[in-house]
N, C-alpha and C positions, 0 to 999 in steps of 0.2 A: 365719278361715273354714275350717270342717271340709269336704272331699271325700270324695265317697257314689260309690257305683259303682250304678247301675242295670240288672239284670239282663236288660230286652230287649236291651240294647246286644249283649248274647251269646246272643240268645235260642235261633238254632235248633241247636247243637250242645254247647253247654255244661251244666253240672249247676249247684244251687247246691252242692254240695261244692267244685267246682274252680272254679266261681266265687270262691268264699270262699278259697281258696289262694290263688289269683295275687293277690287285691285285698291280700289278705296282705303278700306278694311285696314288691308294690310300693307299700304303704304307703299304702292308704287308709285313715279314718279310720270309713266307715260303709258300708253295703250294704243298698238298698230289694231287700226279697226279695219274686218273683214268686209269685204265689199259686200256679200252676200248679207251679211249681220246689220249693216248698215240700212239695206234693203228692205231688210226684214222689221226692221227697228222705225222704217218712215211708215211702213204701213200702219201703225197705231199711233204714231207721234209726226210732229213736225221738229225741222232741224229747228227752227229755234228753239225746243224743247233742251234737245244736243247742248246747244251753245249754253244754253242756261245752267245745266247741268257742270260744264266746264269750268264755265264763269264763277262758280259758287263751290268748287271741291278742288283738291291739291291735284290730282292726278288732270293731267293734259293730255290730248292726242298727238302721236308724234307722225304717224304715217298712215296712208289707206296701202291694204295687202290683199288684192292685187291684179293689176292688168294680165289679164294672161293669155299668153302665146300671141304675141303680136306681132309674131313675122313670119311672113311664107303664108298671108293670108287673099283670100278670093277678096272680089270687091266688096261683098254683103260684110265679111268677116271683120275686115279692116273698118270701112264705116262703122261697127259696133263699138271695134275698138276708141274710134273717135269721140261716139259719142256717152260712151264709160266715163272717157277720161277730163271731155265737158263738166259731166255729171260733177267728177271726182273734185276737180278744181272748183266750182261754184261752190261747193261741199268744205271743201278746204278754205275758202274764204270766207262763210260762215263763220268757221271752228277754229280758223287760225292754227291747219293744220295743211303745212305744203309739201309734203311729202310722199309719192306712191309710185310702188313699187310695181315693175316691169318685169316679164317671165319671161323670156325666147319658148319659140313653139320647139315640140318635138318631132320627133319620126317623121324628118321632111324628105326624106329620102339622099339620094346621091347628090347631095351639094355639096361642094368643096368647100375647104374652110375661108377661103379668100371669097368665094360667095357668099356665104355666112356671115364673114365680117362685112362683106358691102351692102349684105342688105337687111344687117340688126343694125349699123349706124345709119344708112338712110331712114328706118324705121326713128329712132331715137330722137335724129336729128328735126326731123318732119314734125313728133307729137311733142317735143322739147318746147318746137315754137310755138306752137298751138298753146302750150303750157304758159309760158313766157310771160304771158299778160295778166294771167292769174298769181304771178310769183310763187309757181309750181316749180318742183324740181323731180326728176325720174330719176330712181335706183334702178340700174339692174341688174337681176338675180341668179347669177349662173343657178344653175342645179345639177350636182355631180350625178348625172347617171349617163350610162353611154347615148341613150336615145335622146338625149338634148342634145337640139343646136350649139347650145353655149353653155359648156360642162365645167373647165374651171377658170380658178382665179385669173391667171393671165391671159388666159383666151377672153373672158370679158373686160378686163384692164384695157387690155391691147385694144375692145372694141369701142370703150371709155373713152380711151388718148384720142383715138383719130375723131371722134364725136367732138372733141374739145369745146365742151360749153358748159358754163359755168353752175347750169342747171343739170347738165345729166352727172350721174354718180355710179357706185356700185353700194352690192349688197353683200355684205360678209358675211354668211351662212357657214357654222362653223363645220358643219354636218357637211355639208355639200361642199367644203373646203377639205374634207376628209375622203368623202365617200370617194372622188375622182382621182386623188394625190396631188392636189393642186401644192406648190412649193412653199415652204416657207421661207425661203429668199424673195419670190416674188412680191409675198405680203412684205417682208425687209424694205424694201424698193418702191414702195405703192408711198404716195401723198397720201397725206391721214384726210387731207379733207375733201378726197374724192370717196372715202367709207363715208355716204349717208347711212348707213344699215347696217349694226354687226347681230346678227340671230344668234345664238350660245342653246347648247343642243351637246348629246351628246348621243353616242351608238353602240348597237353591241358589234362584237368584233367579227367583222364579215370580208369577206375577199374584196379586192376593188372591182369593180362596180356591181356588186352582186346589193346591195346596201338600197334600201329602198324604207322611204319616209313613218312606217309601222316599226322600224328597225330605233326608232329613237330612242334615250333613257333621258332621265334624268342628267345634267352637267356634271360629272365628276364620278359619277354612276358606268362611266363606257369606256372604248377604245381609243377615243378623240383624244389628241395631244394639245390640248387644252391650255397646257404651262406654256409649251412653244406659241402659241395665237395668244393668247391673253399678253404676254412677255413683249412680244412683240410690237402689238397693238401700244402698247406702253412706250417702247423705245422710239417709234415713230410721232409718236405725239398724240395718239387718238386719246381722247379724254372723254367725247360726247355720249355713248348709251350705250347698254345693249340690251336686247329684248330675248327673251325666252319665248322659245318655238317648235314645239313638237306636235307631231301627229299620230300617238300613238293609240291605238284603239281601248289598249286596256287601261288608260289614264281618262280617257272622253267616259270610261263607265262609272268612275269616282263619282264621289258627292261633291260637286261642283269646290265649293268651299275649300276642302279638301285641297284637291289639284291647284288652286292657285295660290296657296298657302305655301306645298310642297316646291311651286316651281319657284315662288321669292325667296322660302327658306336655301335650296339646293344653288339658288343660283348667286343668290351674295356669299355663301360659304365656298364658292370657288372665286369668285373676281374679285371680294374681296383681298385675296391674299395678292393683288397685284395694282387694286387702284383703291381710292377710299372710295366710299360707299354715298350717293345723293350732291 
């Protein structure tokens, strides 16, 4: 099992430059780059800077994180999203990085869940193809809270199957696999190689759906049943990543260095007990 570093984990004071050093550092094997970070990162460099960087150190890009709210959008809306996700694949082809991750919007108001799923797979299916020719592939990311469109596992599986293209996936958020009560029969039941994405995260113990992204801890540190998703992930055959992903306020205050030390230490001292390690 490769470890990924996810860049909100450092979100409010770090770059991806020194992002990418310490993960360096301390021997990660991948890095989901933040769209905004990436942005932030062309204004004083050029991607072939990126690429150089890639090309010449151990740690690789695995995914950009992330297109967000891409359904139930106005016409302006959607066109951005298009042209993000341009951006994202020319990006991705540089860095040999096909990978990026898809949010469903929230608070769309009184849609039924049959509209929901008809119109996150037109959504999927639409920017899938747009994708296609980049050898881009879209994850997408339920998120367990009740004002998402697409809260859990099998309600975005379910929107996954009917999408059936070889480029779209899901996103295994293990927090957001928690926060909702999404099943683990479901995860039992799931193709391992429609998980593009498993995030390892953990929470404090909060009622369902009360649990919101400042609620994270450290993996092994929370209420997440951890043994059960790791376990499983295993029996189905997932072998490829997972990435450490939190957003907690009082972890972004850290000494950078710090926090991404703690989250490779915390996070191979749990998965290891269930996959080897690199």
């Amino acid at each position: 099992m490769k470890v990924a570093f996810n860049q909100a984990t450092t979100m409010k004071y770090s770059t991806l430059q020194n992002d990418l050093e310490l993960c360096e550092t301390y021997g990660y094997d991948y890095i989901e780059i933040r769209l905004d970070k990436l942005r932030d990162y062309l204004r004083e460099h050029a991607a072939e800077d990126l690429k150089s960087f890639f090309d010449t150190h151990r740690i690789k890009p695995y995914a950009f994180n992330a297109l967000e709210f891409v359904t139930f959008r106005d016409k302006a809306g959607y066109q951005q999203i298009i042209d993000d996700l341009q951006f994202l694949c020319q990006m991705g082809e540089t860095l040999a990085c096909s990978t990026i991750v898809v949010v469903p919007t929230f608070d769309i108001g009184d849609y039924t869940r049959s509209q929901i799923k008809e119109e996150t797979a037109r959504v999927l299916h639409e920017l899938a193809e747009l994708a296609q020719p980049y050898g881009a592939r879209l994850a997408l990311e339920f998120c367990g809270y009740p004002n998402c469109s697409v809260n859990t596992f099998d309600q975005a599986y379910d929107i996954v199957k009917e999408v059936n293209r070889d480029n779209v996936g899901i996103v295994l958020d293990c927090f957001h696999f928690h926060a909702m009560n999404s099943r683990i029969q479901d995860l039992q039941n799931a193709d391992p190689t429609k998980l593009f994405v498993v995030h390892i995260d953990d929470c404090e113990d909060l009622p369902v759906g009360a649990l919101r992204d400042h609620h994270r801890v450290w993996p092994g540190e929370g209420a997440i049943d951890l043994e059960s998703i790791l376990s499983t992930l295993r029996e189905i055959g997932y072998r490829d990543m997972v990435s450490i992903e939190l957003f907690r306020p009082e972890y972004w205050e850290w000494d950078v260095e710090r926090t991404i030390r703690v989250a490779k230490e915390t996070t191979e001292n749990i998965v290891r007990k269930y996959f080897e390690i690199g």
